[in-house]
C-alpha positions in Angstrom: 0.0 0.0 0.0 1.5 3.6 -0.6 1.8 5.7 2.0 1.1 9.5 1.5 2.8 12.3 3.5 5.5 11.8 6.2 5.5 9.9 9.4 6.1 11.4 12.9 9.7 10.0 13.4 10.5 10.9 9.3 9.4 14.2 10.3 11.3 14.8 13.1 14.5 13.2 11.7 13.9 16.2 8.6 13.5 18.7 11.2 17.1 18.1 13.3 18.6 17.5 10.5 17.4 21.1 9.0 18.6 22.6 13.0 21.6 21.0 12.8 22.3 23.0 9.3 20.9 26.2 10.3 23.2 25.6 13.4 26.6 24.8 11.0 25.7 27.7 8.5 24.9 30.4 11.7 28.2 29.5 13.2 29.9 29.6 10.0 28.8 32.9 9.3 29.3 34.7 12.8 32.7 33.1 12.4 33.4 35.2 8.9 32.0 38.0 10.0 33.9 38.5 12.8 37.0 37.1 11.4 36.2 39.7 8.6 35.7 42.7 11.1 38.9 41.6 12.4 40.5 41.9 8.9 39.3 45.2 8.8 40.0 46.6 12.1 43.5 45.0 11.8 43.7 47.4 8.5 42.4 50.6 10.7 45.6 49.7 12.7 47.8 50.3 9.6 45.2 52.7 8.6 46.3 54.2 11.8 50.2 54.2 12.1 50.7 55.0 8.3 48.9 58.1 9.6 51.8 58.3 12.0 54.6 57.6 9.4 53.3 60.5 7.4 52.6 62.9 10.3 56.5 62.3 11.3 57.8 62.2 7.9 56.4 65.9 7.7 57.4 67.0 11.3 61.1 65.7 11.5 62.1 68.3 14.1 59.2 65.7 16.7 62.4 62.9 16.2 64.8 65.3 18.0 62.6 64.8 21.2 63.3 61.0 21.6 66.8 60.0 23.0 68.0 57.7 25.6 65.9 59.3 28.0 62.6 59.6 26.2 62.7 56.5 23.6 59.4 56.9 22.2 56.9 59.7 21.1 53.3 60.0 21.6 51.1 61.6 18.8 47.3 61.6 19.8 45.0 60.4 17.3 43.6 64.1 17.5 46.7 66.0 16.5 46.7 63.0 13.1 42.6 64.0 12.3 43.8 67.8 12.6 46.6 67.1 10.1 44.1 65.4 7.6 45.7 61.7 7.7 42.2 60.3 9.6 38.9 60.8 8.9 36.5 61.5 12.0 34.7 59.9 14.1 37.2 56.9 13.9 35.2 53.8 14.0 36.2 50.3 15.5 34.7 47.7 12.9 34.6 45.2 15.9 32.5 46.5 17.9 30.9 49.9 16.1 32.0 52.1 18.8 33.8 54.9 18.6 37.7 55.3 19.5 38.7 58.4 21.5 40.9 60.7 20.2 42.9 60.6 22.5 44.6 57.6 21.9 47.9 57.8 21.2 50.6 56.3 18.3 53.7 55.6 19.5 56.7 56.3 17.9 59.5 54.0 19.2 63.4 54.2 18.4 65.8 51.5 19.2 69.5 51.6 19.7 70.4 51.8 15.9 67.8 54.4 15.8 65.3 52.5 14.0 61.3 53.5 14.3 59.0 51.9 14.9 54.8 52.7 15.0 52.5 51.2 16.8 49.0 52.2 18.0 48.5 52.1 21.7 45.5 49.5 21.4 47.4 46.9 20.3 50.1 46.6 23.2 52.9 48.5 22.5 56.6 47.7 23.8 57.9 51.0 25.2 61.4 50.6 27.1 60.7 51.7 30.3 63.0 55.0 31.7 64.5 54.9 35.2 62.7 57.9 36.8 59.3 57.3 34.8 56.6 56.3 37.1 56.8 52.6 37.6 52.6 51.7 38.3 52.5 47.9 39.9 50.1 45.7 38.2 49.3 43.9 40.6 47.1 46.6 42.6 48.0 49.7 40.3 50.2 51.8 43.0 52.2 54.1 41.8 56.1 54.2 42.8 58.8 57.2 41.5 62.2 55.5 40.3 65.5 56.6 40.4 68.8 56.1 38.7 71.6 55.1 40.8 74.8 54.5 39.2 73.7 52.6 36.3 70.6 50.7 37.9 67.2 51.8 38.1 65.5 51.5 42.0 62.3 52.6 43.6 62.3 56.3 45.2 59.7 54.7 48.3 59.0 51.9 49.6 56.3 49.2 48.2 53.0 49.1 49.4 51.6 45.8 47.8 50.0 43.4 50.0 47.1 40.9 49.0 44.8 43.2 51.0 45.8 46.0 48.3 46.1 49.4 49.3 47.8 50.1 52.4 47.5 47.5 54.8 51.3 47.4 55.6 52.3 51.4 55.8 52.2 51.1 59.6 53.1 48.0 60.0 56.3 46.2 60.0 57.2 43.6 57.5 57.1 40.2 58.5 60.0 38.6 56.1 59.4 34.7 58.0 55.7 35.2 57.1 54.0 34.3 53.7 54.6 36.9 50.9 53.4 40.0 50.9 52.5 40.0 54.6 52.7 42.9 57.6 53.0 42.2 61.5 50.7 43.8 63.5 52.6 44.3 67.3 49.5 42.9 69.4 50.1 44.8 72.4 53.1 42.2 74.5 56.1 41.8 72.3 56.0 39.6 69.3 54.2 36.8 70.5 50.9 37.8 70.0 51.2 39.3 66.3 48.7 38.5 63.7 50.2 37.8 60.2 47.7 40.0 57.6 47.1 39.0 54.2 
């Protein structure tokens, strides 16, 4: 006898197997279009620091500020958009927002004096200079450095602790306890002093 139409499990089978290529096509295409707004924010990078190149190229006296002491300068994206090498607002293709102008490029000479550009976004290598401020990452404090001889040092003392901020200022430093620890004199000699993490 013929049978006419579909039956409950044919159906079903036709419907996951139409889910399961919606599912494969939807992936596939969120993973081209953000591999393809990578592409393109990738090119607003070079977009970016050829804007850079060009704004140096016609400034050349801005290379006699970088030396031993100040290997790298900063050119907001502002100072580029006012020289007509961007176009306003600047646009991330990733995520359609717009990037401040105050970003900066980064122009970064090595010892053979070589440049290099490179937008700050991206993670930029700049040598750090004994008497910049060196900021901790760990909690973000701030410490002034200072040459000595031919070594670089802190100018204060450091204030990290896993409490963060300033748990061990008036404290003493416990160098038998756990890292990053303070002693706290309980009141009779060191007997009775709590370790603080």
């Amino acid at each position: 006898m013929k049978k006419n139409g579909f039956s409950l499990i044919e159906l079903l089978a036709v419907i996951t197997i139409l889910l399961i290529i919606s599912l494969i096509t939807v992936t596939g295409i969120n993973r081209l279009l953000n591999n393809s707004r990578e592409k393109a924010y990738q090119l607003l990078i070079t977009e970016i620091e050829t804007a850079g190149i060009e704004y140096v190229n016609s400034n050349r006296h801005l290379l006699g500020t970088i030396n031993a002491s100040n290997p790298a300068l900063e050119i907001e994206l502002s100072e580029l958009i006012g020289f007509n090498q961007l176009k306003i607002p600047v646009i991330d293709p990733r995520t359609k927002e717009e990037i401040p102008l105050t970003k900066k490029v980064f122009v970064i000479s090595d010892e053979e004096n070589n440049l290099t550009y490179c937008f700050e976004d991206i993670g930029c290598e700049i040598p750090f200079v004994c008497g910049d401020i060196f900021i901790d990452d760990r909690d973000d404090e701030e410490y002034n450095t200072v040459e000595i001889g031919n070594q670089c040092w802190m100018a204060e003392n450091l204030r990290y602790t896993d409490l963060g901020s300033l748990a061990c200022l008036t404290n003493t430093w416990n160098s038998s306890a756990p890292r990053n620890a303070c002693r706290v004199n309980g009141g009779s000699g060191w007997a009775q002093d709590e370790v603080l993490y």
